[in-house]
C-alpha positions as CSV (number, residue, x, y, z in Angstrom):
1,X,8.7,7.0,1.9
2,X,7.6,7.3,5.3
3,X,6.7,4.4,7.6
4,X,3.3,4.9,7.3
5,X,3.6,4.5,3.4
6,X,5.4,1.2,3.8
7,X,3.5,-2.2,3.3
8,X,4.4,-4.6,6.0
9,X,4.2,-8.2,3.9
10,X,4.9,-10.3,7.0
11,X,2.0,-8.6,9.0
12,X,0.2,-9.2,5.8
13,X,0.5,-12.6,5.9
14,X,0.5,-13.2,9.8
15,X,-3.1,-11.7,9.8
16,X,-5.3,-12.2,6.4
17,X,-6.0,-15.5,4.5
18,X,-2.8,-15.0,2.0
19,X,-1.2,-17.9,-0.1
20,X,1.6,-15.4,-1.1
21,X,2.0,-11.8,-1.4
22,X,3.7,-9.5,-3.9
23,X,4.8,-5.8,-3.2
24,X,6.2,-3.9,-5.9
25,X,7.7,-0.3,-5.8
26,X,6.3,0.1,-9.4
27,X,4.7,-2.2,-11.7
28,X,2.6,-1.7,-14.8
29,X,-0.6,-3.3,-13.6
30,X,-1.6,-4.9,-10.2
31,X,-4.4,-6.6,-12.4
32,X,-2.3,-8.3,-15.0
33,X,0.7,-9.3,-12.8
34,X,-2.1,-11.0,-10.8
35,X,-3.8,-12.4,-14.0
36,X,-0.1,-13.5,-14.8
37,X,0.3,-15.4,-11.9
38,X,-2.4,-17.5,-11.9
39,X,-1.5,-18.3,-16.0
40,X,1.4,-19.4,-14.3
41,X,-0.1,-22.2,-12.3
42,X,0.0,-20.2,-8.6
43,X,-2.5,-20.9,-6.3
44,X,-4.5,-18.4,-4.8
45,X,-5.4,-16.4,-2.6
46,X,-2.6,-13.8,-3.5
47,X,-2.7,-10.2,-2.9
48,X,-0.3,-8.1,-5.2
49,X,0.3,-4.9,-3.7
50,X,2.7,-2.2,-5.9
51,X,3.5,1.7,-4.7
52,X,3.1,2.9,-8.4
53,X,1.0,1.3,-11.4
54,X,2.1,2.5,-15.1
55,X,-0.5,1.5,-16.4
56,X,-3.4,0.8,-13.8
57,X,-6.7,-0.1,-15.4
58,X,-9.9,0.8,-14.6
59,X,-13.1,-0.2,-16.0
60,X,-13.6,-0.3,-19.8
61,X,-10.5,1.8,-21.7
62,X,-10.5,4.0,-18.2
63,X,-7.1,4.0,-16.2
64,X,-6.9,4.6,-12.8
65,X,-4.0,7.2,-10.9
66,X,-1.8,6.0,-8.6
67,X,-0.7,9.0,-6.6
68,X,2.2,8.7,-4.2
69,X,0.7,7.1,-1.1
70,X,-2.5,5.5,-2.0
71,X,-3.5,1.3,-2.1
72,X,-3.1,-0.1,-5.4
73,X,-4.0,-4.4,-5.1
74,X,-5.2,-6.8,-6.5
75,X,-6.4,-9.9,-5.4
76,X,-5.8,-13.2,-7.2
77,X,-8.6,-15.8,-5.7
78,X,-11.5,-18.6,-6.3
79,X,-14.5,-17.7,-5.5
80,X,-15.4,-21.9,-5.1
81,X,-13.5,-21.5,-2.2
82,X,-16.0,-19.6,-0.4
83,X,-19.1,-22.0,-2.3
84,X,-19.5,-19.7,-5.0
85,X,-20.2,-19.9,-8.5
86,X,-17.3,-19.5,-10.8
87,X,-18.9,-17.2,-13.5
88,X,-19.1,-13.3,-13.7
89,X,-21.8,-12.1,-10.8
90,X,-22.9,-8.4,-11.8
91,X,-23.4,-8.0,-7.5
92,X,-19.7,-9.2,-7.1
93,X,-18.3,-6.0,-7.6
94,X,-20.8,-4.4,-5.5
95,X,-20.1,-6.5,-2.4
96,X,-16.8,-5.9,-2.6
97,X,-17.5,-1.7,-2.5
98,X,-19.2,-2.4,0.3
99,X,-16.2,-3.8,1.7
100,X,-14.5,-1.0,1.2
101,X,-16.9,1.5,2.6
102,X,-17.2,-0.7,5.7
103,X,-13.6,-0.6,6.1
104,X,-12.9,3.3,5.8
105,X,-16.2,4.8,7.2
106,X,-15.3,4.8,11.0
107,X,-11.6,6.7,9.8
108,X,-13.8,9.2,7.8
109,X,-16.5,9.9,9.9
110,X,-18.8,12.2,9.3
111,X,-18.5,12.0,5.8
112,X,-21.6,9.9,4.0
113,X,-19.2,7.1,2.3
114,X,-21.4,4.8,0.1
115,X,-21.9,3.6,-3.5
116,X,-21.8,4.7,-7.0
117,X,-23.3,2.2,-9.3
118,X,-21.5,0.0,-10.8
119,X,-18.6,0.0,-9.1
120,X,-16.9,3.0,-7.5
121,X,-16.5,4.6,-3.8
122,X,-17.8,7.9,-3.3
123,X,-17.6,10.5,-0.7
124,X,-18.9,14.0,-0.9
125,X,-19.6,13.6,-4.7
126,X,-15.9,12.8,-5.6
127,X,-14.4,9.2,-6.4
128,X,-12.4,7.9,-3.1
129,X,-12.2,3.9,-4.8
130,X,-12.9,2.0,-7.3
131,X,-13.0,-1.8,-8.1
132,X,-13.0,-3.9,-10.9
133,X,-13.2,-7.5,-11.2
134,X,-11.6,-9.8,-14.2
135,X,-13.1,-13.3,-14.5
136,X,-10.4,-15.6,-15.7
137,X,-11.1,-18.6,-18.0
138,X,-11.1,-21.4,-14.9
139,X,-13.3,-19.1,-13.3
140,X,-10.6,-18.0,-10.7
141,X,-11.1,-13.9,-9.8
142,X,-8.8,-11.0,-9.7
143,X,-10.2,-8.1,-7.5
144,X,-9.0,-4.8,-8.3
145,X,-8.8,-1.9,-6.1
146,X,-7.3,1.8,-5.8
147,X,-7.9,3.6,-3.0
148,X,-6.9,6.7,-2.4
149,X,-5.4,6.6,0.9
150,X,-2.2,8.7,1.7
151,X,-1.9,10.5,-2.0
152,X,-3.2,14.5,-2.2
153,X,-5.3,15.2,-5.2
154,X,-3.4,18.3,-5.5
155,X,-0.8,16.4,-6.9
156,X,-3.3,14.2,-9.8
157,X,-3.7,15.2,-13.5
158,X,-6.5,18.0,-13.9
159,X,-9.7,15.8,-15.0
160,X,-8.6,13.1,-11.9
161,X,-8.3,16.1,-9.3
162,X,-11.9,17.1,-10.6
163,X,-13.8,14.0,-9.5
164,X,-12.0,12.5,-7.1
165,X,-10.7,12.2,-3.1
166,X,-8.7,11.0,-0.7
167,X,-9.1,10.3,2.9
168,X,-5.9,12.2,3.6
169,X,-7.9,15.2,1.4
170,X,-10.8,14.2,3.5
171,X,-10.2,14.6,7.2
172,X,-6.1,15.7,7.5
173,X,-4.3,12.5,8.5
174,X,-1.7,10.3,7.3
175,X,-3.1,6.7,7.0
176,X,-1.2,3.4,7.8
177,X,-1.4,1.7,4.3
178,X,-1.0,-1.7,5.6
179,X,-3.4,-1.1,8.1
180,X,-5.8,0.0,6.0
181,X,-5.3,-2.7,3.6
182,X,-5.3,-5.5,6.5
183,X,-9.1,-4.3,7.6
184,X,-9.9,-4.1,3.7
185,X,-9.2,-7.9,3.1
186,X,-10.8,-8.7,6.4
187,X,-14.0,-7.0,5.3
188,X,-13.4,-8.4,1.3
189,X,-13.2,-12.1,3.0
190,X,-16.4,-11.3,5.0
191,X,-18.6,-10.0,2.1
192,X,-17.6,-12.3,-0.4
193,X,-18.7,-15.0,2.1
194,X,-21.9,-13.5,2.0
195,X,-22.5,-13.3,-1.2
196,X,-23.6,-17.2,-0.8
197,X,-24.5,-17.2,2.9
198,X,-26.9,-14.3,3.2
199,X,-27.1,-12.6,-0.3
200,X,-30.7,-11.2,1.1
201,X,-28.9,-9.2,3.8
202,X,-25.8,-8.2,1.9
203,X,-28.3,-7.2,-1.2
204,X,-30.3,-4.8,1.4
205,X,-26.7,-3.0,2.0
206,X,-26.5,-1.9,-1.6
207,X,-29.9,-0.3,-1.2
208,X,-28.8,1.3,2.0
209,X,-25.5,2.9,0.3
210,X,-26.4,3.9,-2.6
211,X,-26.1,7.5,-3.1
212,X,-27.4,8.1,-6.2
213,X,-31.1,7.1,-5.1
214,X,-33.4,10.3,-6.1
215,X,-30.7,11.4,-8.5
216,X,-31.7,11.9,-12.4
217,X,-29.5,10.1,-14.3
218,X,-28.5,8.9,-17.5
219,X,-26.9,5.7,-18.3
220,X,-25.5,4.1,-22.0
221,X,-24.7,0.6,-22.8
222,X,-24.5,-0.6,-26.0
223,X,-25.0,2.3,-27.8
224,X,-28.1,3.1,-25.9
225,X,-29.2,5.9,-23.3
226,X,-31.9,5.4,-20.7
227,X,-32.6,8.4,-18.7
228,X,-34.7,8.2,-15.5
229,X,-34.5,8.3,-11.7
230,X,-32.6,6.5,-10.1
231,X,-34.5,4.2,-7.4
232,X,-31.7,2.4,-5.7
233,X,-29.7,-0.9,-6.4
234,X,-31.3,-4.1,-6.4
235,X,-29.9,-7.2,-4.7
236,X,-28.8,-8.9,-7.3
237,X,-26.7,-5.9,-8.5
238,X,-28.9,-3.8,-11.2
239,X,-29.6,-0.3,-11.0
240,X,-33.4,0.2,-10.5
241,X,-34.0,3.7,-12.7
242,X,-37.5,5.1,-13.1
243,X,-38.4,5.9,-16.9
244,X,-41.5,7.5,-18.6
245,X,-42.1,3.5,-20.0
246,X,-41.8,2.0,-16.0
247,X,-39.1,0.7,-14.0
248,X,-35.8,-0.7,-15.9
249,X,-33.0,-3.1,-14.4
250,X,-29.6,-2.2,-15.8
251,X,-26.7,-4.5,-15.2
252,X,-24.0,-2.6,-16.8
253,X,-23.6,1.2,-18.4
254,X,-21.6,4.4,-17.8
255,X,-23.6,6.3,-16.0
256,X,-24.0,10.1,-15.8
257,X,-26.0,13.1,-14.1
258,X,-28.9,13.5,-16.7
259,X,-29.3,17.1,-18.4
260,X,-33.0,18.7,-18.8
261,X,-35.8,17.5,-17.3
């Protein structure tokens, strides 16, 4: 592994708000050894960090590909530290994507990084992050995040290399993981702050980086399809879509490029 690829733990402690950190050449998931830890009584916030996940999870029954080289964390924390409420937020998720395109837009430049409701990273049409959040039963978070950093697509599994990226893919360079990850938890402690200091502002970036807006699309939840364009993101998190019947909020779905018209 080249330096590059290395996480440097003691830098990661010196300069983000870190109880403890774990980094594992390979572990099954970053998201249940982090889940594991706080079962075990430790106190947040800790950052888990591992090389290569077995069996990463993404939302629902998805799993997410860790290639050689790119950020697989997860970030054990509670959110009443920063005056927030304990429960699932559905705008949570979204503040933290925001982090993440805050922290790699000035590497990628002049790619349009932004958001793809509910919870993904997206550059150029292709999936560069994605996040998911697990509330725990005390109401303590764990913060999920791949990014694909350093790892080619060329080497991914046929349906991952067609709808995803990475920002070596993207603009030819190696990455320093750790710096990469140090600005990502800078920007993840900033927005999470917000979400209680200035939701009004931060609500107004979803709007702004949402790159579906115009798009017709069709999303399912619970075993039902609404099809409609796609207006933007609302503040609090729900995908404004324009139907035939008016304007529908949707806080949760898979969403998909609509067929017909």
């Amino acid at each position: 592994m080249s330096a590059d690829d290395t996480i440097d733990v003691d830098r990661l402690l010196a300069e983000c708000r870190l109880a403890a950190v774990e980094y594992h050449e390979s572990l099954d998931s970053t998201q249940d050894r982090a889940a594991a830890l706080a079962a075990s009584g430790a106190r947040g916030p800790i950052l888990v960090v591992a090389d290569r996940q077995t069996a990463g999870r993404g939302r629902g029954a998805n799993r997410w590909w860790t290639g050689p080289g790119s950020l697989a964390f997860s970030l054990m924390f509670d959110p009443r530290d920063w005056g927030l409420a304990g429960e699932a937020v559905p705008a949570r998720s979204l503040a933290a994507g925001v982090a993440v395109v805050t922290a790699v837009r000035p590497a990628l430049h002049p790619h349009n990084v932004g958001l793809h409701w509910p919870n993904d990273v997206f550059v150029a049409g292709r999936k560069l992050s994605g996040i998911l959040i697990d509330v725990l039963a005390d109401g303590r978070h764990v913060l999920g995040v791949g990014l694909n950093v350093n790892n080619r697509l060329d080497d991914a599994p046929a349906d991952v290399r067609a709808r995803a990226t990475s920002m070596i893919d993207l603009n030819g360079r190696r990455h320093d993981r750790t710096s990469v990850l140090v600005g990502l938890l800078d920007e993840l402690t900033r927005v999470l702050a917000q979400t209680g200091a200035d939701a009004v502002a931060l609500g107004a970036q979803f709007q702004e980086l949402c790159l579906q807006t115009g798009e017709r699309l069709e999303v399912v939840a619970g075993g039902r399809s609404v099809v409609g364009r796609c207006l933007g993101i609302a503040p609090d998190g729900a995908l404004l879509v324009e139907t035939d019947e008016g304007v529908r909020q949707l806080y949760s779905g898979v969403v998909r490029a609509a067929t017909g018209g």
